[in-house]
C-alpha positions as CSV (number, residue, x, y, z in Angstrom):
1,X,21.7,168.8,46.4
2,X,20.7,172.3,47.8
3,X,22.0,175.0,44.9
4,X,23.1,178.3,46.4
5,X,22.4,181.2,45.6
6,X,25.2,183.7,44.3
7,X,25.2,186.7,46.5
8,X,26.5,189.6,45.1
9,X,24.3,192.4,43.5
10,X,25.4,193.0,40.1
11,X,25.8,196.4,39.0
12,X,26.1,197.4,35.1
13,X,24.2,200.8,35.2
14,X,27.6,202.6,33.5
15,X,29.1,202.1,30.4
16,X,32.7,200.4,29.7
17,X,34.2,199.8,26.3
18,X,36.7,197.0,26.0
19,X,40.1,198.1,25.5
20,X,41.0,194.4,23.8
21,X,43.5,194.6,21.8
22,X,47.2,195.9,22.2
23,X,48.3,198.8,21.8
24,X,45.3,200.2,23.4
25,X,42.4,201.6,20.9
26,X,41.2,205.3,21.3
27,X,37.7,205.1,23.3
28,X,34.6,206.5,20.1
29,X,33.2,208.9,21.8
30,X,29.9,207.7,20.0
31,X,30.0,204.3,21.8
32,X,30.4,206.0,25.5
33,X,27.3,207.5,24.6
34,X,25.2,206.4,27.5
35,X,21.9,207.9,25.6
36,X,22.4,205.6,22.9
37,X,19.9,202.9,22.4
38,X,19.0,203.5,26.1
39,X,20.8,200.5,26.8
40,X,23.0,201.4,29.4
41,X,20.3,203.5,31.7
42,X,18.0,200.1,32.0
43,X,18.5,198.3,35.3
44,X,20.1,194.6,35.0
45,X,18.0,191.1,35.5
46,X,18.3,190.0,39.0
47,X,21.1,187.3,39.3
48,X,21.3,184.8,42.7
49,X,17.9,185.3,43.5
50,X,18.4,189.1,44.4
51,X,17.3,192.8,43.0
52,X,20.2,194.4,40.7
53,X,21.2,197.8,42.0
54,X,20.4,200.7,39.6
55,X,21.2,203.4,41.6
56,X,24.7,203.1,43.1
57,X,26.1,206.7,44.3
58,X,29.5,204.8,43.3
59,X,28.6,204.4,39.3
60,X,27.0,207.6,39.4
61,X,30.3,209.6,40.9
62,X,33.0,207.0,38.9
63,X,30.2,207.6,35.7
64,X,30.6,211.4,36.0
65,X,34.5,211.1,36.6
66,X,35.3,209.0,33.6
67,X,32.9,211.6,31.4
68,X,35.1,214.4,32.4
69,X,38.7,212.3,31.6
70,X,37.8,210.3,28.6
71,X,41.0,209.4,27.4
72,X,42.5,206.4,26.3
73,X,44.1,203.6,28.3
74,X,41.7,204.0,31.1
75,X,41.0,201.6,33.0
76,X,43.9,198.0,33.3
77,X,42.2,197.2,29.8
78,X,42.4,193.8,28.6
79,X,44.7,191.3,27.2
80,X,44.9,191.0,23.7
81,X,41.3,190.1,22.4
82,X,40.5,186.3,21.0
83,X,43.6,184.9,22.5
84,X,43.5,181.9,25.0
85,X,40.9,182.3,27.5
86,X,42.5,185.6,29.8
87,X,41.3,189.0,30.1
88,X,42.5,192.2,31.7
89,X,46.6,193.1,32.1
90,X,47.5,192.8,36.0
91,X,47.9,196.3,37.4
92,X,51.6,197.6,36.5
93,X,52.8,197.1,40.5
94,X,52.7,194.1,42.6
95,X,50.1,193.8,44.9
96,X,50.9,194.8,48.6
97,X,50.3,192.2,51.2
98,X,48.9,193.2,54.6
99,X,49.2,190.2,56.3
100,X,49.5,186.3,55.9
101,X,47.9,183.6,57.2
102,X,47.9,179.5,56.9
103,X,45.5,177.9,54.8
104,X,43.6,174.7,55.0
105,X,44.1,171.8,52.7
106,X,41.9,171.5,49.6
107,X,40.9,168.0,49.0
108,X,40.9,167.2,45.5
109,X,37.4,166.1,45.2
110,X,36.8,169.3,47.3
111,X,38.1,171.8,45.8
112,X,36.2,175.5,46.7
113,X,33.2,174.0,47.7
114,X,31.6,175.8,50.6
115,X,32.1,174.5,53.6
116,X,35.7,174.1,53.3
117,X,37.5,176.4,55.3
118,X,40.1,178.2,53.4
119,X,41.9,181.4,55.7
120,X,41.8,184.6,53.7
121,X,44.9,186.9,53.2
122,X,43.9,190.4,53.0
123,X,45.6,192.2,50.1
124,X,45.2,195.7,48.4
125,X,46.4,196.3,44.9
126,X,48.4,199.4,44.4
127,X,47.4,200.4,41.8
128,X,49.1,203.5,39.3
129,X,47.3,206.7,40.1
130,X,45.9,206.9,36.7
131,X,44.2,203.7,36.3
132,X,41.1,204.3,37.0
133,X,38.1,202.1,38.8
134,X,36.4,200.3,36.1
135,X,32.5,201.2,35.9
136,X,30.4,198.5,35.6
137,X,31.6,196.6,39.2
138,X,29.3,195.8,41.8
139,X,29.4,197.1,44.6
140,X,31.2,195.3,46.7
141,X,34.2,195.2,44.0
142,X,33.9,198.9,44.4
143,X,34.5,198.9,47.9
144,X,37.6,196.9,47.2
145,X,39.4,198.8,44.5
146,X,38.6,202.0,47.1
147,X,40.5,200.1,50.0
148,X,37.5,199.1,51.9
149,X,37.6,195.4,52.0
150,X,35.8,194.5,55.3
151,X,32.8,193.5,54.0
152,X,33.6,192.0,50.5
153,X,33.5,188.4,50.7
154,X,36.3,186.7,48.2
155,X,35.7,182.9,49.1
156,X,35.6,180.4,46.5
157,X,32.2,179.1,45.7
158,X,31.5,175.4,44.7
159,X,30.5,174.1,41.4
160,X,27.2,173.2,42.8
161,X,26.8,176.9,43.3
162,X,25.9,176.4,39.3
163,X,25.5,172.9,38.5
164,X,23.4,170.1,39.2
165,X,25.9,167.5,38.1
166,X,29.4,166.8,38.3
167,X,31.1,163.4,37.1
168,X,34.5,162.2,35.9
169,X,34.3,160.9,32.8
170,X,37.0,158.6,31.7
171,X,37.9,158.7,27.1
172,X,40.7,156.1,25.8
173,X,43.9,157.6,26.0
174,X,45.7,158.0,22.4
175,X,49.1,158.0,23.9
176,X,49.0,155.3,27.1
177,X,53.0,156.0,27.3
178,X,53.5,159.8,27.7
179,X,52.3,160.2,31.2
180,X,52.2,164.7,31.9
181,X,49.7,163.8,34.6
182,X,50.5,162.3,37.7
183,X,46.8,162.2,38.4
184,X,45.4,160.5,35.1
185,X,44.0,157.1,35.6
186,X,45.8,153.9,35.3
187,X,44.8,151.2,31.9
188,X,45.1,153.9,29.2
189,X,42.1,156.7,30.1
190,X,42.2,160.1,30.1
191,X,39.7,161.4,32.7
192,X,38.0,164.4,32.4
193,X,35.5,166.6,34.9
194,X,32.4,167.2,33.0
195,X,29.4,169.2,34.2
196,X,25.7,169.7,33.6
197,X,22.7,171.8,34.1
198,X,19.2,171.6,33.5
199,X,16.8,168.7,32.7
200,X,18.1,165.3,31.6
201,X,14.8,164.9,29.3
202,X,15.3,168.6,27.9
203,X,15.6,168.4,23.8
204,X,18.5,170.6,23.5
205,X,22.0,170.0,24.5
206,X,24.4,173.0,25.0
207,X,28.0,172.5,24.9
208,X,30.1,175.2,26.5
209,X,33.7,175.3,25.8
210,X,36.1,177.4,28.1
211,X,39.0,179.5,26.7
212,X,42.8,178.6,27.3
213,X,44.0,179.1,31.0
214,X,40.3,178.9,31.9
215,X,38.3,175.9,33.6
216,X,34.6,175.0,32.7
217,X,33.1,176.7,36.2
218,X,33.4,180.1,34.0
219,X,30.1,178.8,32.4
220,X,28.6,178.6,35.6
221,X,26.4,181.6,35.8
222,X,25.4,181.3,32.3
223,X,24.9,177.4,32.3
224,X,22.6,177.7,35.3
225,X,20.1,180.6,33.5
226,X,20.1,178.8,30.3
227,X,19.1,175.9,32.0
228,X,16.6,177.1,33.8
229,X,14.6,177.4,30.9
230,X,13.7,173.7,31.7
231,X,14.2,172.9,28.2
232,X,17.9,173.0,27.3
233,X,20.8,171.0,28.9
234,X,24.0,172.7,29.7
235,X,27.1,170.4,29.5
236,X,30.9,172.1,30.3
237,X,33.8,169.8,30.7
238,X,37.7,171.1,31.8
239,X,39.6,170.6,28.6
240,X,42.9,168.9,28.3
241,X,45.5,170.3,30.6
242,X,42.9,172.1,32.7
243,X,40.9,172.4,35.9
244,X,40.0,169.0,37.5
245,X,40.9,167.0,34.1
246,X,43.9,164.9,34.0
247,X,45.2,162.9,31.0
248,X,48.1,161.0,30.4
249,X,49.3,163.9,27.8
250,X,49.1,167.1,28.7
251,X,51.2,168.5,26.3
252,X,49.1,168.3,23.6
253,X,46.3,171.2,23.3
254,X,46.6,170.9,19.4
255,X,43.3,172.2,17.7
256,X,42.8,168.7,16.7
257,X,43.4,166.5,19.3
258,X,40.7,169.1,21.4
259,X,38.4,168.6,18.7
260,X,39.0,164.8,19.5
261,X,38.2,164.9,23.1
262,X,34.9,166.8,23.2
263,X,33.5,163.9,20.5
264,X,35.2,161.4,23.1
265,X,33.2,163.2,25.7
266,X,30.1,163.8,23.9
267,X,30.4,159.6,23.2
268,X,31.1,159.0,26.7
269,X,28.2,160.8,28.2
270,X,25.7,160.1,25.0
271,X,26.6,156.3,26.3
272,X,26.2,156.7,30.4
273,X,22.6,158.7,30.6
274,X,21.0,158.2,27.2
275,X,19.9,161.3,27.1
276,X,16.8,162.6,24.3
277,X,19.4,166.0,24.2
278,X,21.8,164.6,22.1
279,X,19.5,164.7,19.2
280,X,20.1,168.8,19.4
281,X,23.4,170.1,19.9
282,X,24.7,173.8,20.2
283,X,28.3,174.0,20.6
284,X,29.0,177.2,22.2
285,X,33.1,178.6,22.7
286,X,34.6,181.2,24.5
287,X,38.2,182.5,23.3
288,X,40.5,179.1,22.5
289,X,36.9,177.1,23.1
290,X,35.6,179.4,20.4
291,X,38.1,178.1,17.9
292,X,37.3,174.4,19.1
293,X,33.8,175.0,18.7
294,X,34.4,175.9,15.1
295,X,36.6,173.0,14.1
296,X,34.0,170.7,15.9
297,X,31.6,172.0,13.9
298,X,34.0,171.8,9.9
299,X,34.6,168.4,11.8
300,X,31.5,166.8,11.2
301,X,32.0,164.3,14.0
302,X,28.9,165.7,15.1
303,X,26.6,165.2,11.9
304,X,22.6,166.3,11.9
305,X,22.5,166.7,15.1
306,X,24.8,169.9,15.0
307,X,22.0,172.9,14.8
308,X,24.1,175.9,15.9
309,X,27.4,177.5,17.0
310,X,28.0,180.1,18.7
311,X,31.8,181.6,19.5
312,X,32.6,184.8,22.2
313,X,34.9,187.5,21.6
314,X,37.1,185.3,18.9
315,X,38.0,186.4,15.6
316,X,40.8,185.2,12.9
317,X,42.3,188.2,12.2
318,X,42.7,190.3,15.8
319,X,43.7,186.7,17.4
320,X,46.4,186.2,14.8
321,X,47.7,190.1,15.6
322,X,47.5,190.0,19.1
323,X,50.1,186.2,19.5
324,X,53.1,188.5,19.3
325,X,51.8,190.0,22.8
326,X,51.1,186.9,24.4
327,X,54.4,185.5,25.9
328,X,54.2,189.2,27.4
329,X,51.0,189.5,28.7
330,X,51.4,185.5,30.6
331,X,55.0,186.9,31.8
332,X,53.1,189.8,33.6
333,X,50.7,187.9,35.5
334,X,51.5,186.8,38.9
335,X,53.2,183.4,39.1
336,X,52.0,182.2,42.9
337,X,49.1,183.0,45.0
338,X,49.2,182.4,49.2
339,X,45.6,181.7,48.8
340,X,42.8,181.0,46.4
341,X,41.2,184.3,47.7
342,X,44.3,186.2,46.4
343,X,44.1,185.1,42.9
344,X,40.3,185.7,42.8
345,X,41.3,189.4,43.7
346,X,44.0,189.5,41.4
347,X,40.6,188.6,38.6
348,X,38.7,191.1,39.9
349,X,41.0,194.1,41.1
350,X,42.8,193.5,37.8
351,X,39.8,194.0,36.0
352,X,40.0,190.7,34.7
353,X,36.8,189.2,35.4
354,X,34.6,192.0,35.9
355,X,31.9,190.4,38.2
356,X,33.2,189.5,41.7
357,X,30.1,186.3,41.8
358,X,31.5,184.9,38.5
359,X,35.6,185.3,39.9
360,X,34.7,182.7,42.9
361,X,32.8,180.4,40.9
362,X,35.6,179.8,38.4
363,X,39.1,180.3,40.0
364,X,39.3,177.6,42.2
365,X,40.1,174.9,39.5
366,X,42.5,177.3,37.3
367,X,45.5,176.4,40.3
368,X,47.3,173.8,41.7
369,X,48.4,173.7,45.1
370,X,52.2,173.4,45.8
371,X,52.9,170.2,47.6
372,X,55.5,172.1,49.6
373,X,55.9,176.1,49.4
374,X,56.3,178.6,51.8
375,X,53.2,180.6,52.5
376,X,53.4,183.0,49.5
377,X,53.6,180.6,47.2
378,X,50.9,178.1,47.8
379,X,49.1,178.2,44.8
380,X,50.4,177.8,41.0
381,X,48.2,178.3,37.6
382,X,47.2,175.0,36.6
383,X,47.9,175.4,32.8
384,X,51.4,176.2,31.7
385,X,49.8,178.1,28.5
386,X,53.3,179.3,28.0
387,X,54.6,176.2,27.1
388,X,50.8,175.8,24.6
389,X,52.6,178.4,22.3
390,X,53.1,175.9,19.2
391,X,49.4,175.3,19.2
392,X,48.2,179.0,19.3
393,X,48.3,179.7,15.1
394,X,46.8,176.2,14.6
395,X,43.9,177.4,16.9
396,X,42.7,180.5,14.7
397,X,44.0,180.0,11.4
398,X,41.3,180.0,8.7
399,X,39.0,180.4,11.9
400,X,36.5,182.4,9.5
401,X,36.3,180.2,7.0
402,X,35.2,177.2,8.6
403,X,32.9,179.3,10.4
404,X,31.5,180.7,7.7
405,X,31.1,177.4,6.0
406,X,29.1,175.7,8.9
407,X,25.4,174.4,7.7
408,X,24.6,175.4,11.5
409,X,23.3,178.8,12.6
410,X,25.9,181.0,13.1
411,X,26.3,183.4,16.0
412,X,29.4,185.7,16.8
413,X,28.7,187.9,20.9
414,X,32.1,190.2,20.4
415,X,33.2,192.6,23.6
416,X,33.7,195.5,21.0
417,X,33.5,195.8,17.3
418,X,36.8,196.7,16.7
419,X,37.5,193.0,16.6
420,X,36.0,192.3,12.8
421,X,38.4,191.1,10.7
422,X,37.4,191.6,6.7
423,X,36.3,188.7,6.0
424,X,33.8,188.6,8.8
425,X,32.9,192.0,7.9
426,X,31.7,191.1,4.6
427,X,29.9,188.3,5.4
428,X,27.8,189.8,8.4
429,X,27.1,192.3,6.0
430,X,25.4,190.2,3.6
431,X,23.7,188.7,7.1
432,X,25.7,185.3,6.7
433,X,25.8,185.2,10.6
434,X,24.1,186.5,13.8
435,X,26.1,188.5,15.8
436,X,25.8,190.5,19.3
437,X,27.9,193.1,21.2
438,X,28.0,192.9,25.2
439,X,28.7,196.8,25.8
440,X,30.6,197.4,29.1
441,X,32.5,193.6,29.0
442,X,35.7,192.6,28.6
443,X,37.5,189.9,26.8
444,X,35.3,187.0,29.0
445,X,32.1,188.3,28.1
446,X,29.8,185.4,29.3
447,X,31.6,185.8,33.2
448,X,31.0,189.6,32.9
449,X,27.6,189.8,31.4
450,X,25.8,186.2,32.3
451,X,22.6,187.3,32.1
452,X,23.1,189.0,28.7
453,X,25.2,186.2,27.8
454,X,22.5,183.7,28.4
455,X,19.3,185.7,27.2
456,X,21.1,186.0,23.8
457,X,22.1,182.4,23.7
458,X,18.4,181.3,24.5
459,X,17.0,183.9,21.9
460,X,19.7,181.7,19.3
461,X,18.6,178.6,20.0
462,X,14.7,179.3,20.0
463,X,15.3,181.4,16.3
464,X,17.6,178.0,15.3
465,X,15.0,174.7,16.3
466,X,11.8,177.1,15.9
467,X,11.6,176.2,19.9
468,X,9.0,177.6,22.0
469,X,10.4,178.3,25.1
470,X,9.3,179.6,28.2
471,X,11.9,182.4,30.1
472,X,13.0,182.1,33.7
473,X,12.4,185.2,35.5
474,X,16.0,186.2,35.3
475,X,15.9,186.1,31.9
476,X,12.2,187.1,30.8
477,X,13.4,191.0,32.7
478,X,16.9,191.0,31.0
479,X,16.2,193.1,27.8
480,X,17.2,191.2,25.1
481,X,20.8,192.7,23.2
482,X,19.5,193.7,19.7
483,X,22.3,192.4,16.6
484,X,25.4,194.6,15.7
485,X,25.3,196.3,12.5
């Protein structure tokens, strides 16, 4: 099947520092400092086959306007840091619709795949005076958050957008009587959507584990440039409760029973195709799928074949401070969308997901469609994460030492440094662990900064197996991000 190409020209010529945590932290003036490592002045890799913009006269005025009001708060800022899979806090007014409109029926094995013709509702966020554009937007995101949305294009893309592969893999069901899913398959299987990238022969299998609320298409960018290095396999799956995977209980999203379904799934597919990758494995987590990649890994389900691990913007101690601010920050998001284009500009105009390509990849399979609603209410988040709150301590409790004690190569990409806890502190000091910071992301670093994202992950695993790999063109003109100190 055809791939297409992702069309929007990223932008990341101006600096933005994570706000992650709650209450918002002080921008260091040091950090803003766009001289600094000459980081920030480089032009971006290309990304869906086109040039990156370096020269936007809308990050040059919004770069001089946030140097003369430095200040902090700026910006929506994001939800609290290594907590479920969100990011930014929805503007503080509702968004004002300018119209409505009816919308076409998403088949289920359909779902935002182009082609399908979904009606758009137009809709403009009114947004506090003082909350300013983020920097770092492409262009076309910029046109949006200044009221011109003619030409900005917020139709879902399909998974193939990303992936070669998508199949429903069916795992035995551990509780055959609790039935949360009216979709789960009959005979005792859970069933879950599982995708993959790359060459079936490659040596390398990456796992990719998507944060709470989340779905596995928000690997999509960085699945498809990892695996375009010809020699490493990119897997994602929808996790329990999530996207396009249905089980018979979806009430469980315990640590452990998570930790239990990606060996189910790594079983299932290791049986269907065979494949030489599963002799390599690099379990790689964002947020919540951070913390499962860590007990996976203290697990040992996964034995010698287990080489690396590598966790996104996820530590103990700042997830553990920020649960108190949960229930508040779900409460504040919008509850019901008319249109999958509305919730994708409620990610990007919220200054959730900072990359408008990324937003229509993934947000398709994060809701459910109402079965009957009136017309602003068509659409409904697919994971109650409110009702995941018993599980959220189990997730990051004694989350560094289990990381810490991993045989595998470690490797820790954080949105800001603020997010060290002591312990982790410590040991990066005495070099126990790789780690990376992703200057201008938010809390879902790999759907802000993909490219970055994926060049670090391929530096990891060629440093881990002693690999020697050959870099797509997207990635060979991405400078690599040099370690944290």
């Amino acid at each position: 099947m055809e791939r297409r190409s992702l069309p929007i020209k990223p932008n990341f010529r101006t600096p933005l520092r994570s706000l992650g945590n709650l209450p918002s932290i002080p921008e260091c003036e040091n950090e803003m400092d766009e001289s600094e490592d000459g980081m920030d002045m480089l032009p971006r890799a290309r990304f869906g086959d086109r040039e990156a913009i370096s020269d936007s006269p809308i990050a040059e005025q919004n770069q001089r306007q946030t140097q003369d009001r430095r200040r902090p708060g700026a910006g929506a800022g994001d939800m609290p840091s290594g907590v479920l899979g969100g990011g930014a806090r929805p503007p503080a007014r509702p968004p004002v619709m300018m119209g409505r409109s009816t919308h076409a029926e998403k088949a289920s094995a359909g779902l935002g795949i182009p082609g399908h013709s979904i009606a758009t509702t137009a809709v403009r966020w009114d947004l506090d005076p003082a909350v300013e554009q983020p920097l770092g937007v492409t262009d076309d995101v910029a046109m949006a958050w200044n009221g011109d949305e003619g030409e900005t294009d917020w139709s879902p893309l399909g998974w193939e957008t990303c992936f070669d592969r998508r199949s429903m893999i069916q795992t035995e069901c551990e509780t055959a009587s609790v039935s949360s899913s009216s979709n789960a398959p009959a005979g005792g299987q859970d069933m879950f959507a599982v995708y993959s990238a790359g060459n079936l022969e490659a040596e390398c299998l990456v796992l990719l584990l998507h944060g709470g609320g989340h779905c596995a298409l928000t690997w999509g960018p960085v699945a498809r440039l990892v695996a375009d290095t010809n020699q490493i396999l990119a897997v994602a799956y929808d996790a329990r409760a999530h996207g396009d995977s249905h089980c018979h209980d979806e009430t469980d999203l315990s640590a452990a029973r998570q930790v239990r379904d990606a060996v189910k799934v790594l079983a299932a597919l290791r049986e269907s195709m065979n494949l030489r990758a599963f002799e390599k494995i690099c379990v790689v987590g964002h947020s919540m799928g951070g913390a499962i990649a860590i007990k996976l890994a203290a697990s040992g389900e996964l034995g010698k074949a287990l080489f690396g691990v590598a966790v996104i913007d996820v530590v103990e101690g700042s997830a553990l401070a920020s649960l108190p601010y949960m229930q508040t920050f779900l409460r504040s998001r919008p509850q019901h969308f008319s249109s999958i284009e509305d919730c994708i500009k409620y990610h990007v105009q919220s200054n959730q997901i900072r990359r408008l390509d990324s937003a229509r990849v993934s947000t398709s399979p994060e809701l459910s469609r109402l079965s009957s609603a009136s017309a602003e209410k068509q659409y409904v988040w697919r994971t109650n994460l409110e009702q995941s709150e018993p599980f959220w301590r189990g997730w990051f409790e004694n989350l560094s030492k289990e990381f810490l004690a991993s045989d595998a190569q470690k490797l820790l990409i954080l949105a800001a440094l603020d997010r060290f806890d002591k312990e982790l502190t410590i040991a990066q000091m005495q070099g126990k662990f790789q780690t990376a910071m992703m200057r201008g992301a938010g809390h879902s670093v790999h759907m802000d900064k993909p490219e970055e994202t994926a060049r670090t992950l391929v530096d990891f695993i060629k440093r881990s197996t002693r690999s020697v790999m050959t870099l797509p063109s997207k990635l060979a003109n991405t400078k690599a991000v040099p370690p944290c100190c």
